[in-house]
MIDRENPA-374512 format. One record per residue (C-alpha): x, y, z; chain; residue in one letter. Coordinates in steps of 0.001 Angstrom, whole numbers, plus 500000, padded with zeros to 6 digits. Layout:
N
<atom X="X" Y="Y" Z="Z" kette="A" rest="A"/>
...
END
This chain:
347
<atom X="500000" Y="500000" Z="500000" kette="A" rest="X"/>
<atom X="501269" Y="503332" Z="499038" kette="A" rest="X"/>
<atom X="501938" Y="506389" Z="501697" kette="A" rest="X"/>
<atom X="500898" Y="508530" Z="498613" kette="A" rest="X"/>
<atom X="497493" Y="510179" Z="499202" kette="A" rest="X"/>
<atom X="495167" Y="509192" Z="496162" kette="A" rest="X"/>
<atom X="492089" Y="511395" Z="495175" kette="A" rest="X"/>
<atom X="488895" Y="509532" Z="496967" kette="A" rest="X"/>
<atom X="486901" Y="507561" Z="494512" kette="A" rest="X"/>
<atom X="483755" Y="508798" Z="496785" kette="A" rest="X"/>
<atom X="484781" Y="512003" Z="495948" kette="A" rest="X"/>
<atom X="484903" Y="512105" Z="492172" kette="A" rest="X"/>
<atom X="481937" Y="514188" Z="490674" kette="A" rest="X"/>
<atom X="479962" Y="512206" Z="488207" kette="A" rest="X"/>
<atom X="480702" Y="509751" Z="486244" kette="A" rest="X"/>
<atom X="478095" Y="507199" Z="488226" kette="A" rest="X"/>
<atom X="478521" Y="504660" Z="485444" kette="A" rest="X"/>
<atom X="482185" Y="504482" Z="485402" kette="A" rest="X"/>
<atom X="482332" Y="504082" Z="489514" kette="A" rest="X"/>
<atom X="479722" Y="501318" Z="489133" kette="A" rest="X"/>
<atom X="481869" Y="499458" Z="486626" kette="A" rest="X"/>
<atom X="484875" Y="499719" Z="488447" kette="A" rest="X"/>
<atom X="483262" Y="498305" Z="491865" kette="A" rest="X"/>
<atom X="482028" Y="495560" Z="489827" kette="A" rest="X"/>
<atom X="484877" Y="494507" Z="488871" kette="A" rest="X"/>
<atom X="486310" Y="494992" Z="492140" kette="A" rest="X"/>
<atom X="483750" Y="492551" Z="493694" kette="A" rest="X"/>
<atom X="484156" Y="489912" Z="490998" kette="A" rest="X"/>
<atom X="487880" Y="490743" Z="489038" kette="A" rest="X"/>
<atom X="486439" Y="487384" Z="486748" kette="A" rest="X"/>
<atom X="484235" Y="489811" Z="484411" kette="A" rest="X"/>
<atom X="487708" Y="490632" Z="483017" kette="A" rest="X"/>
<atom X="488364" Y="494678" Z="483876" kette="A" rest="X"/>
<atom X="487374" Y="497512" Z="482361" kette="A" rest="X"/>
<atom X="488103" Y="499439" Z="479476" kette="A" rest="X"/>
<atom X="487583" Y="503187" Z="479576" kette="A" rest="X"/>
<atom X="486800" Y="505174" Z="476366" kette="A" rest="X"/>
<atom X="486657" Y="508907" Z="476337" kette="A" rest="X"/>
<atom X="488770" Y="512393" Z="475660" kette="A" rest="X"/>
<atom X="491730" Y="513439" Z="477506" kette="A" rest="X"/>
<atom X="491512" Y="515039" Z="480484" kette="A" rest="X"/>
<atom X="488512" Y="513340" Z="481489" kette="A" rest="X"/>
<atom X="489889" Y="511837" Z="484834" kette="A" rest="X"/>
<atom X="490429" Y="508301" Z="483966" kette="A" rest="X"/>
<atom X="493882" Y="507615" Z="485794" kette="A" rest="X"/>
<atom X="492279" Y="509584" Z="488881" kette="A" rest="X"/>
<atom X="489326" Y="507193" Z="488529" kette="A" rest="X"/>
<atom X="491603" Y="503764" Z="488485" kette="A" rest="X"/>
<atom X="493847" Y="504979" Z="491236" kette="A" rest="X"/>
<atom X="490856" Y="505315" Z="493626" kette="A" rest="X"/>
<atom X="489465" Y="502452" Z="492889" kette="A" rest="X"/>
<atom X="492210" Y="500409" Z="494505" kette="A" rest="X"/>
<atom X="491924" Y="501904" Z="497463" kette="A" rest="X"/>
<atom X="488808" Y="499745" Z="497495" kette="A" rest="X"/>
<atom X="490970" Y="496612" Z="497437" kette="A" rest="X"/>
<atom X="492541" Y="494533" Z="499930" kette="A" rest="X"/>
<atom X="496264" Y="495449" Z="498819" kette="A" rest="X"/>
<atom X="495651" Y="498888" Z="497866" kette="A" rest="X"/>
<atom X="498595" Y="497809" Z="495255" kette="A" rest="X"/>
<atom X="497997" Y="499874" Z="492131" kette="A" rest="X"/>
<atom X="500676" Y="499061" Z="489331" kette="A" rest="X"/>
<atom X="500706" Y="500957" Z="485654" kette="A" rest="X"/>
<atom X="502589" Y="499704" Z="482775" kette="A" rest="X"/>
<atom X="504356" Y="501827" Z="480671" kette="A" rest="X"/>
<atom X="503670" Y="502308" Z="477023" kette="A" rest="X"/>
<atom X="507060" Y="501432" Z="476155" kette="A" rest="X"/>
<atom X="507383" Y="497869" Z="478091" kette="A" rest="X"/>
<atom X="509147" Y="494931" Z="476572" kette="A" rest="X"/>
<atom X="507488" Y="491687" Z="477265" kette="A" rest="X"/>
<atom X="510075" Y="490760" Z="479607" kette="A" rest="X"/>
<atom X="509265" Y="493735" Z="481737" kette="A" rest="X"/>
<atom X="505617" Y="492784" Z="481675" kette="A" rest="X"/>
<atom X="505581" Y="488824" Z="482147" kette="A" rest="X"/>
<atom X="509458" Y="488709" Z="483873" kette="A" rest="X"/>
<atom X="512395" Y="487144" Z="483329" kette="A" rest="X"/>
<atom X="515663" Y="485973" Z="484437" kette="A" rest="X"/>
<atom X="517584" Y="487127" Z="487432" kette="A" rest="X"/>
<atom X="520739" Y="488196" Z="485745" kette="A" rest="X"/>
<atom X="522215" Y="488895" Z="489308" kette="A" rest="X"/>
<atom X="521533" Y="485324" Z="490538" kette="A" rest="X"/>
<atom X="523068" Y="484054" Z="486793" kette="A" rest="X"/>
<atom X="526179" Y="485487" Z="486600" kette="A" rest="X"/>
<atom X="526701" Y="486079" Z="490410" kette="A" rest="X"/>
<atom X="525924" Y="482321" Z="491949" kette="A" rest="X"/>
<atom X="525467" Y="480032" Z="488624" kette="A" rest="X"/>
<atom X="522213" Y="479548" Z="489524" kette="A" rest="X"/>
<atom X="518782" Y="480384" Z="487674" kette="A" rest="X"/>
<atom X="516146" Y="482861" Z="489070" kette="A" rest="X"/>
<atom X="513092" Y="484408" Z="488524" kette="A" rest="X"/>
<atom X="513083" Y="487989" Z="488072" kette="A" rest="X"/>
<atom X="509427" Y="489281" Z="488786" kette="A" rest="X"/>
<atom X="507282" Y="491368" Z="486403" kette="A" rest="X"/>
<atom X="504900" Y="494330" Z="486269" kette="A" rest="X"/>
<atom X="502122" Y="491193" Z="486375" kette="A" rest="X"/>
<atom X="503497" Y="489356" Z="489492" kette="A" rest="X"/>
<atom X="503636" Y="493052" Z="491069" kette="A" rest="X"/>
<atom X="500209" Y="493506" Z="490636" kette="A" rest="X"/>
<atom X="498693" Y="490361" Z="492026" kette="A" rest="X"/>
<atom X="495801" Y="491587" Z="494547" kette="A" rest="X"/>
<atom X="495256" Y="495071" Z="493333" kette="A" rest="X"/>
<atom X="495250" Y="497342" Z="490303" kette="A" rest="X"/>
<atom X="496750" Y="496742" Z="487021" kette="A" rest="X"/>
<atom X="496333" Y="500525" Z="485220" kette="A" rest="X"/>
<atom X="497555" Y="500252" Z="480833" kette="A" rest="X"/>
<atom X="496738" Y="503537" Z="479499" kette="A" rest="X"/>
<atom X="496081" Y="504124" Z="476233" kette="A" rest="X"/>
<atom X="496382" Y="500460" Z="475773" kette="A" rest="X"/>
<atom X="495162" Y="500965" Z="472226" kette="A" rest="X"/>
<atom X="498612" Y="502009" Z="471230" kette="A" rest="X"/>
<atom X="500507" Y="499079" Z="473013" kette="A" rest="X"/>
<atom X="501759" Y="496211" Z="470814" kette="A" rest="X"/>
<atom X="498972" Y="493775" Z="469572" kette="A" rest="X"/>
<atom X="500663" Y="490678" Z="471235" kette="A" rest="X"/>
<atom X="501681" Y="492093" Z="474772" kette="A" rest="X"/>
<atom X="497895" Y="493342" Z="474597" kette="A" rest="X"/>
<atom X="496906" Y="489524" Z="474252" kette="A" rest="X"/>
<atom X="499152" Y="488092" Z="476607" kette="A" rest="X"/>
<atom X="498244" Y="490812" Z="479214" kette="A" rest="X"/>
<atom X="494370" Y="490257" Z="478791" kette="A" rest="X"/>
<atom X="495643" Y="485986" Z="478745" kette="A" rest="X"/>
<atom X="496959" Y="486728" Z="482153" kette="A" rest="X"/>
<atom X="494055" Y="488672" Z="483658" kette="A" rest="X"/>
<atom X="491410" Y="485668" Z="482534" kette="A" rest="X"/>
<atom X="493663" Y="482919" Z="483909" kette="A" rest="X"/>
<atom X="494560" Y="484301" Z="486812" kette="A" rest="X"/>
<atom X="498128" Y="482666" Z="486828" kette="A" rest="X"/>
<atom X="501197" Y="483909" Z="485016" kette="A" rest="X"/>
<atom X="503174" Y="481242" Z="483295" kette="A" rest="X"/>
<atom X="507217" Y="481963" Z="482171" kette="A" rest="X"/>
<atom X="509283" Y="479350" Z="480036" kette="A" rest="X"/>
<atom X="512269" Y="481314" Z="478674" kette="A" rest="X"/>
<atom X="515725" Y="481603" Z="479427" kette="A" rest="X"/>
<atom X="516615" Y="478526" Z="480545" kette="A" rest="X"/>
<atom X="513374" Y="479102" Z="483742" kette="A" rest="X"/>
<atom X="510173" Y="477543" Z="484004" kette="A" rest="X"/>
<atom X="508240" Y="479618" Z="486897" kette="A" rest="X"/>
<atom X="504580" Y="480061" Z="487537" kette="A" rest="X"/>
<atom X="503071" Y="482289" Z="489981" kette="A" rest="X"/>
<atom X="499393" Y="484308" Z="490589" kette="A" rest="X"/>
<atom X="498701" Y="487225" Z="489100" kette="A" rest="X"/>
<atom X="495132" Y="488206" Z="489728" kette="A" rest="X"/>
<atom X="494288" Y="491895" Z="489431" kette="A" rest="X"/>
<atom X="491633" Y="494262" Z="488780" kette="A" rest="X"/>
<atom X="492804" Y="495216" Z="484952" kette="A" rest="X"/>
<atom X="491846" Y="498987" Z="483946" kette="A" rest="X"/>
<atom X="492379" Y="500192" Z="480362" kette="A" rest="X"/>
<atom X="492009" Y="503273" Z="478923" kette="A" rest="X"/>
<atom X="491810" Y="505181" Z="475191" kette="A" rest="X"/>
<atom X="491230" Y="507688" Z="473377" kette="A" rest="X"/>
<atom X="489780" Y="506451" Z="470137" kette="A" rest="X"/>
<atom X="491127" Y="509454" Z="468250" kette="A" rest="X"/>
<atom X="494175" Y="507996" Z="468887" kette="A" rest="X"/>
<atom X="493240" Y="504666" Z="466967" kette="A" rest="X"/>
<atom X="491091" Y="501631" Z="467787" kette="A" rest="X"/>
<atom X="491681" Y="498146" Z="469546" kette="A" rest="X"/>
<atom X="491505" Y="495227" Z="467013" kette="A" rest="X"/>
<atom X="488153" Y="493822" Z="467458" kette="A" rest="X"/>
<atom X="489378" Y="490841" Z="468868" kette="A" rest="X"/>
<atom X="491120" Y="492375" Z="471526" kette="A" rest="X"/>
<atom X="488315" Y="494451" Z="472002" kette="A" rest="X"/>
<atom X="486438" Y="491685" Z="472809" kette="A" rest="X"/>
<atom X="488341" Y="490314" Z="475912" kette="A" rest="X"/>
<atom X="487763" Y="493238" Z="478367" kette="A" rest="X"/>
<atom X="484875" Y="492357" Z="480289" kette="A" rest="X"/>
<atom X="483240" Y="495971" Z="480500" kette="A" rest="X"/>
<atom X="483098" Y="498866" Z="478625" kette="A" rest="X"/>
<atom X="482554" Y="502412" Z="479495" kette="A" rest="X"/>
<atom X="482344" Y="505658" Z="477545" kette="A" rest="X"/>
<atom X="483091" Y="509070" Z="478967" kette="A" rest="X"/>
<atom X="481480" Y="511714" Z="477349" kette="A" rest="X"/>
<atom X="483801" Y="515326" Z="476677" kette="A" rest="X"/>
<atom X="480895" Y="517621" Z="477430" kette="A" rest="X"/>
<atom X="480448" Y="517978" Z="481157" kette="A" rest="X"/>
<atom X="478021" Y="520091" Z="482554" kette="A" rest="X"/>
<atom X="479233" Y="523918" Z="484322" kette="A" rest="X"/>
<atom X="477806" Y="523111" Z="487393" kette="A" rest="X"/>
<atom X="479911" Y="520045" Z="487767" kette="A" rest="X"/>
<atom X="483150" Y="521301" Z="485820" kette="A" rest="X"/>
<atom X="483037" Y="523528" Z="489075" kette="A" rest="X"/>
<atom X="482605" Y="520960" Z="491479" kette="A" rest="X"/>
<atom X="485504" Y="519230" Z="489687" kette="A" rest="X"/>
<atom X="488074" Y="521824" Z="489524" kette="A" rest="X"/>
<atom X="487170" Y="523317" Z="492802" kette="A" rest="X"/>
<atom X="488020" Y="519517" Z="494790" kette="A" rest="X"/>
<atom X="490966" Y="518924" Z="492700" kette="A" rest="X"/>
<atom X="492050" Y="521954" Z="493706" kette="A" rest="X"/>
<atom X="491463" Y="521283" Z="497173" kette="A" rest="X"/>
<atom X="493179" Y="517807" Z="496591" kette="A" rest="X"/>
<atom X="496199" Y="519137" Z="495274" kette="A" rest="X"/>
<atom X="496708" Y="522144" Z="498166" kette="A" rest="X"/>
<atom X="496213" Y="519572" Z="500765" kette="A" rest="X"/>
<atom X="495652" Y="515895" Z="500179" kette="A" rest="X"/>
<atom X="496125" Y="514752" Z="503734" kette="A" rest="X"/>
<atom X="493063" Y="516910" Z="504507" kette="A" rest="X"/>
<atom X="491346" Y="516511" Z="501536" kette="A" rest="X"/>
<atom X="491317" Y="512680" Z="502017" kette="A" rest="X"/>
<atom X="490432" Y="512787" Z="505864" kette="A" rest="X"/>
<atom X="487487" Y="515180" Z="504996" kette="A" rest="X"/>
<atom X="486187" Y="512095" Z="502640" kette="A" rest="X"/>
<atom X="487199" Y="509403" Z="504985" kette="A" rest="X"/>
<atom X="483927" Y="508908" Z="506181" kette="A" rest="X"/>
<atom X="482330" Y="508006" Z="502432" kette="A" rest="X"/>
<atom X="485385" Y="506069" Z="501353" kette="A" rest="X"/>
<atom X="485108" Y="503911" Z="503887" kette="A" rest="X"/>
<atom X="481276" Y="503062" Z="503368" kette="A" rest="X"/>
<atom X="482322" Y="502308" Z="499398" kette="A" rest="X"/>
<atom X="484665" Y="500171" Z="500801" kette="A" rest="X"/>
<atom X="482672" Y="498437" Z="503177" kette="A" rest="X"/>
<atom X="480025" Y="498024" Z="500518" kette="A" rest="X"/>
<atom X="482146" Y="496470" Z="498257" kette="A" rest="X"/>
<atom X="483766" Y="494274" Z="501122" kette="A" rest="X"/>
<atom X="479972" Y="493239" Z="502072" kette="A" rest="X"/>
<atom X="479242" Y="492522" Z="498502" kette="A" rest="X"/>
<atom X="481917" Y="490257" Z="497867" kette="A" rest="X"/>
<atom X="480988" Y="488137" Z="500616" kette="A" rest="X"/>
<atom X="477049" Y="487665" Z="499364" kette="A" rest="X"/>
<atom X="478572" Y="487077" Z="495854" kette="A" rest="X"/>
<atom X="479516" Y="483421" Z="496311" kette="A" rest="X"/>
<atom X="476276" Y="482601" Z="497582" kette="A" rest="X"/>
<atom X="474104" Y="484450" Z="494394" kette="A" rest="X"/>
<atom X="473250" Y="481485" Z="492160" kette="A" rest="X"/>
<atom X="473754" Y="481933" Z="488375" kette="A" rest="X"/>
<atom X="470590" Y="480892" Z="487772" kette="A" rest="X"/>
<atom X="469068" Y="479662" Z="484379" kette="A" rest="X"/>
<atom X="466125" Y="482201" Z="483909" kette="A" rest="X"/>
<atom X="468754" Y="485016" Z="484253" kette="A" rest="X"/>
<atom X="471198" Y="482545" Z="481812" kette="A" rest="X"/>
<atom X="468225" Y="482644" Z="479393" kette="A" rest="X"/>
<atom X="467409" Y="486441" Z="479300" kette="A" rest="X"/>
<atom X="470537" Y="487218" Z="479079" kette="A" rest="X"/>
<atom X="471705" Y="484898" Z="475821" kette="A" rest="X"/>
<atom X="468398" Y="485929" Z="474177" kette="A" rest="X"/>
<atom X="469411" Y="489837" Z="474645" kette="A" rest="X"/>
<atom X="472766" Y="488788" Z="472794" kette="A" rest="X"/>
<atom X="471381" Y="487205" Z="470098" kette="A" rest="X"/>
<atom X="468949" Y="489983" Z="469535" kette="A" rest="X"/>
<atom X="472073" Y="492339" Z="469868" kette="A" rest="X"/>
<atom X="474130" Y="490430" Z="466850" kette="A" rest="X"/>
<atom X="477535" Y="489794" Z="469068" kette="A" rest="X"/>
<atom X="479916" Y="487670" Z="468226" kette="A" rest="X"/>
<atom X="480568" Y="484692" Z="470322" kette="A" rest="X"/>
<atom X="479932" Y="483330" Z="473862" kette="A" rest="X"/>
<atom X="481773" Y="485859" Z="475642" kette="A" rest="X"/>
<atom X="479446" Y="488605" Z="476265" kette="A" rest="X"/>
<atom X="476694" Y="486093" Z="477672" kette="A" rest="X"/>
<atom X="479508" Y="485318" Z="480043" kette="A" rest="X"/>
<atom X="480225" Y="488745" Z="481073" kette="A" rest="X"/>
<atom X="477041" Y="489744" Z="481269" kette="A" rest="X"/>
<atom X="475204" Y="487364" Z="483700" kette="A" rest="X"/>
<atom X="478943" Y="487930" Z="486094" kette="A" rest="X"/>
<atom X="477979" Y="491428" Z="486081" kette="A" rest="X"/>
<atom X="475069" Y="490905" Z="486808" kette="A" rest="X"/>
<atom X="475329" Y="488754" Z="489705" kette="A" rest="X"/>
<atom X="478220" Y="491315" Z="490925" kette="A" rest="X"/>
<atom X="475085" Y="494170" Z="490793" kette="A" rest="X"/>
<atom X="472921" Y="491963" Z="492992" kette="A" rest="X"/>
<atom X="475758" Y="491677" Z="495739" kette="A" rest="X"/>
<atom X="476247" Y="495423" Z="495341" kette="A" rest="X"/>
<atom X="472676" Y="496051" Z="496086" kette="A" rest="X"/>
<atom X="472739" Y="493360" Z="498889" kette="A" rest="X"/>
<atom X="470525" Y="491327" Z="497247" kette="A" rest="X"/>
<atom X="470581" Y="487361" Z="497322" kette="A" rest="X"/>
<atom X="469448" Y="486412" Z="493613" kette="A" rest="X"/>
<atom X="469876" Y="487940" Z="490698" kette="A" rest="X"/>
<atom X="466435" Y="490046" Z="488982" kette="A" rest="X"/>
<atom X="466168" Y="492625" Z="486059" kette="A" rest="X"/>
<atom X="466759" Y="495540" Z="487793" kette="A" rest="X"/>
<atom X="470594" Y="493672" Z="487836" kette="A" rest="X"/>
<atom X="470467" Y="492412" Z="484443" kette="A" rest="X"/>
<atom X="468923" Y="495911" Z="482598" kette="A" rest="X"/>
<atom X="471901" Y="497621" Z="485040" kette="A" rest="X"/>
<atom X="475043" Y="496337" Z="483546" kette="A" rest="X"/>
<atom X="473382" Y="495594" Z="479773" kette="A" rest="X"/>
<atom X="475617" Y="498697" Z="478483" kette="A" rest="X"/>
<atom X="478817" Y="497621" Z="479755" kette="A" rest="X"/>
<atom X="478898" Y="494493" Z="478459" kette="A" rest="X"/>
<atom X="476989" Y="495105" Z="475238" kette="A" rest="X"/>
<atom X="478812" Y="498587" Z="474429" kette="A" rest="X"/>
<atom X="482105" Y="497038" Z="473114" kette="A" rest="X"/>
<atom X="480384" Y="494064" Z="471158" kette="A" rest="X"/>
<atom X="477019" Y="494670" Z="469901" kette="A" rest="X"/>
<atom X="475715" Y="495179" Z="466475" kette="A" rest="X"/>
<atom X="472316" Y="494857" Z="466472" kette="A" rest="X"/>
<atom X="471534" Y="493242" Z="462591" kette="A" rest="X"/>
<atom X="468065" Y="492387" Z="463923" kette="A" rest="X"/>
<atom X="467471" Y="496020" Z="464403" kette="A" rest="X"/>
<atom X="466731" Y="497126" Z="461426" kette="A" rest="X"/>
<atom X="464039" Y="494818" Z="460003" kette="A" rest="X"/>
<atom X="460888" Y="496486" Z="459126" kette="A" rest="X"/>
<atom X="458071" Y="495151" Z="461814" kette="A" rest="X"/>
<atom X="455611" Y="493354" Z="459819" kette="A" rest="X"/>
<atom X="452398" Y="495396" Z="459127" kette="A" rest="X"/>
<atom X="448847" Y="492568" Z="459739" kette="A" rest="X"/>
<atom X="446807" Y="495233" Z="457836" kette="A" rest="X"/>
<atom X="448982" Y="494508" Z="454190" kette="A" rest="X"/>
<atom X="448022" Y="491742" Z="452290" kette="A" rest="X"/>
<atom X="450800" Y="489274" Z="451923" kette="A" rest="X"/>
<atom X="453396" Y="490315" Z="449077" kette="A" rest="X"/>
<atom X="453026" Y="488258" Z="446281" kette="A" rest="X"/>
<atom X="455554" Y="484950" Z="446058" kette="A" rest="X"/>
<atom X="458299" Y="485639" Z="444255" kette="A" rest="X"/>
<atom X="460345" Y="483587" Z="441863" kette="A" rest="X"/>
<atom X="463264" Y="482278" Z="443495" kette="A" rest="X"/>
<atom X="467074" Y="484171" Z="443431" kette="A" rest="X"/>
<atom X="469120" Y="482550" Z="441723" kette="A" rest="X"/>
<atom X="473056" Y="481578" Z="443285" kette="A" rest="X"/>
<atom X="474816" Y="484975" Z="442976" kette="A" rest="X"/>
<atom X="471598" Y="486753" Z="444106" kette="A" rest="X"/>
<atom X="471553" Y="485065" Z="447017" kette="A" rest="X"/>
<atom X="474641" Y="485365" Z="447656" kette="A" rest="X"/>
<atom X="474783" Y="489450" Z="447250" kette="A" rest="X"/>
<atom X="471778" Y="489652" Z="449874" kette="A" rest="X"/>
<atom X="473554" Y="487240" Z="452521" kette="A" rest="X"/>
<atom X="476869" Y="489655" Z="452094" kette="A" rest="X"/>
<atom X="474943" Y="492246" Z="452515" kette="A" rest="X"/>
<atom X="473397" Y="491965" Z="455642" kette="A" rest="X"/>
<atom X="475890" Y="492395" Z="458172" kette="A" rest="X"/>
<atom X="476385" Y="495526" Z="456721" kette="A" rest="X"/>
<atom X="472824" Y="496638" Z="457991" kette="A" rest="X"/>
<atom X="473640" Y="496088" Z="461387" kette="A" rest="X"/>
<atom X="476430" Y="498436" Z="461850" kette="A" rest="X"/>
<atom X="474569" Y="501432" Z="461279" kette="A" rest="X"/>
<atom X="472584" Y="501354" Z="464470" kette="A" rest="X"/>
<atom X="475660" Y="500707" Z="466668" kette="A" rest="X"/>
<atom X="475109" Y="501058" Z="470343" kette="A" rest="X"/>
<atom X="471043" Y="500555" Z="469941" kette="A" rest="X"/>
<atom X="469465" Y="498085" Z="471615" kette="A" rest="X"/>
<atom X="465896" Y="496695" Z="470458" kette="A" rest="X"/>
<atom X="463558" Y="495373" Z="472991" kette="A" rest="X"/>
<atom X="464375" Y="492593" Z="475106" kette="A" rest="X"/>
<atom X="463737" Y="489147" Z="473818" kette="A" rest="X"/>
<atom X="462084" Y="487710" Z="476645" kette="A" rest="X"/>
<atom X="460747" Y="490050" Z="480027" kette="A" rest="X"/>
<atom X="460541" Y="493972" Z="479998" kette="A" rest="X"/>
<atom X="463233" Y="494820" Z="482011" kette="A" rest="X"/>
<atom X="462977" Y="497151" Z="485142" kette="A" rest="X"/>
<atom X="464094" Y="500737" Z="485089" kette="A" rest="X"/>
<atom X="468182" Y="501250" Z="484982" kette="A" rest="X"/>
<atom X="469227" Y="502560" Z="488457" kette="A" rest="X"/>
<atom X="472466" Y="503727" Z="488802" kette="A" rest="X"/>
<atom X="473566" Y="503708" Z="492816" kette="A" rest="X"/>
<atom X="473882" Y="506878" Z="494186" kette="A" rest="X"/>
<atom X="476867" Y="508268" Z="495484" kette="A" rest="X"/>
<atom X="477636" Y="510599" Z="498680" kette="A" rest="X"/>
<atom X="477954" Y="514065" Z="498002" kette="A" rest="X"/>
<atom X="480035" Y="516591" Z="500506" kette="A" rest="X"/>
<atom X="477584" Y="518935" Z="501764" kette="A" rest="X"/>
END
């Protein structure tokens, strides 16, 4: 745990959706982190750093843009080597961040293969090293955090893919609360000691929540009516693969310990759609025209021939991408109405 005073996650104005994410994932670090999209200057780093204050550790670790892969997974001791014969394990920035935070910023501009190993790592749990004459094996289970700008360029879907939620911040922030905002980071940076202690008080009660909510988790079943809305809402929704499903009904179960619930229900399901949908979705069932009972049935066609057929099928997934980040209605149940937990406010 660092002596360095970080800015309160209780404190941070706004950005309700992003602190719910982030204490998901702190309850259950299995939905596979977050990745934050939005402008600079939008607080992301600020936003990561508090949230491991929320963790047991309190370690927060960042890799730097410019890491080698033997920085990130780690290597051999060239100390023990050449000093005593003998062959050691030099730790990375993934064994260093077992238990807490591991912050990549602008992780859309790291290299496509330490991107994949990193997110490898952060499913499994367990970092695995064969090189240089070692074989070592050790934990490595964080809370991952991403960030990007996508002005600066865009994750490969694939990679895309493996972070668990996704969150977009949105440049245009209100006066009332770019006020608020400057005025505590202000504050903050005069006196963080102070600062902090004024916020103890709501820090703690995050913390507590989140403590309390990982406890209930193991006990919320993942139950097969919640399996079932939830794969019908991804078909509707035109992702790709098994993954979001996956993500999705975790989520979800992390929401119900969050509210202190003991089974998962809509409310948790219709709360976390966005973040696990946002990254993945593209809605091809969208845009078909509801059928109309009042028109008389269109008159039968002669059937397309080979290449006909063939246009229309290429064709299609081409429809879907126009509505991106739409959602139609839910296959099965209405859903209740999206709640985003309130946060204390500083008188």
């Amino acid at each position: 745990m660092t002596d360095t005073p970080r800015f309160p996650l209780a404190a941070v104005v706004g950005a309700d959706e992003l602190k719910l994410a982030l204490c998901l994932s702190a309850i259950d670090p299995k939905i596979g982190g977050v990745l934050i999209q939005g402008p600079r200057g939008m607080a992301k780093s600020t936003l990561a750093r508090g949230l491991a204050d929320l963790l047991a550790s309190g370690q927060f670790v960042t890799l730097p843009l410019g890491a080698t892969e033997e920085r990130l997974v780690g290597t051999l001791d060239l100390d023990a080597a050449l000093g005593e014969g003998r062959a050691a394990f030099s730790p990375g920035v993934l064994a260093k961040a077992d238990g807490g935070v591991l912050y990549v910023d602008e992780v859309n501009l790291l290299p496509d293969h330490l991107v994949d190993l990193l997110l490898d790592v952060a499913a499994s749990g367990v970092n695995l090293v064969e090189r240089d004459g070692i074989s070592h094996r050790h934990p490595a289970r964080f809370v991952l955090i991403g960030t990007m700008n996508p002005e600066e360029g865009e994750l490969r879907p694939q990679l895309l893919d493996r972070f668990g939620l996704n969150v977009a911040l949105s440049g245009q922030t209100l006066p009332e609360q770019r006020g608020q905002i400057i005025r505590r980071r202000l504050d903050f940076d005069t006196a963080p000691d102070a600062f902090c202690q004024r916020w103890a008080g709501e820090q703690q009660l995050l913390k507590d929540r989140c403590e309390t909510a990982r406890r209930l988790l193991v006990n919320i079943e993942l139950d097969d009516l919640s399996l079932a809305t939830i794969t019908e809402r991804c078909y509707a929704a035109g992702v790709d693969g098994l993954r979001a499903d996956l993500v999705w009904l975790r989520a979800a179960r992390a929401h119900a310990a969050w509210r202190g619930a003991s089974a998962i229900t809509l409310e948790d399901i219709d709360a976390v759609s966005d973040f696990a949908l946002r990254h993945r979705r593209h809605d091809t069932q969208a845009q078909q025209p509801p059928s109309s009972p009042q028109q008389p049935p269109a008159p039968q066609q002669p059937k397309p021939d080979l290449h006909t057929a063939t246009q229309s099928a290429d064709a299609a997934p081409g429809q879907g991408e126009g509505l991106w980040g739409e959602m139609p209605a839910p296959a099965l149940a209405t859903g209740a109405r999206r709640e985003v937990p309130s946060w204390p406010k500083k008188p």
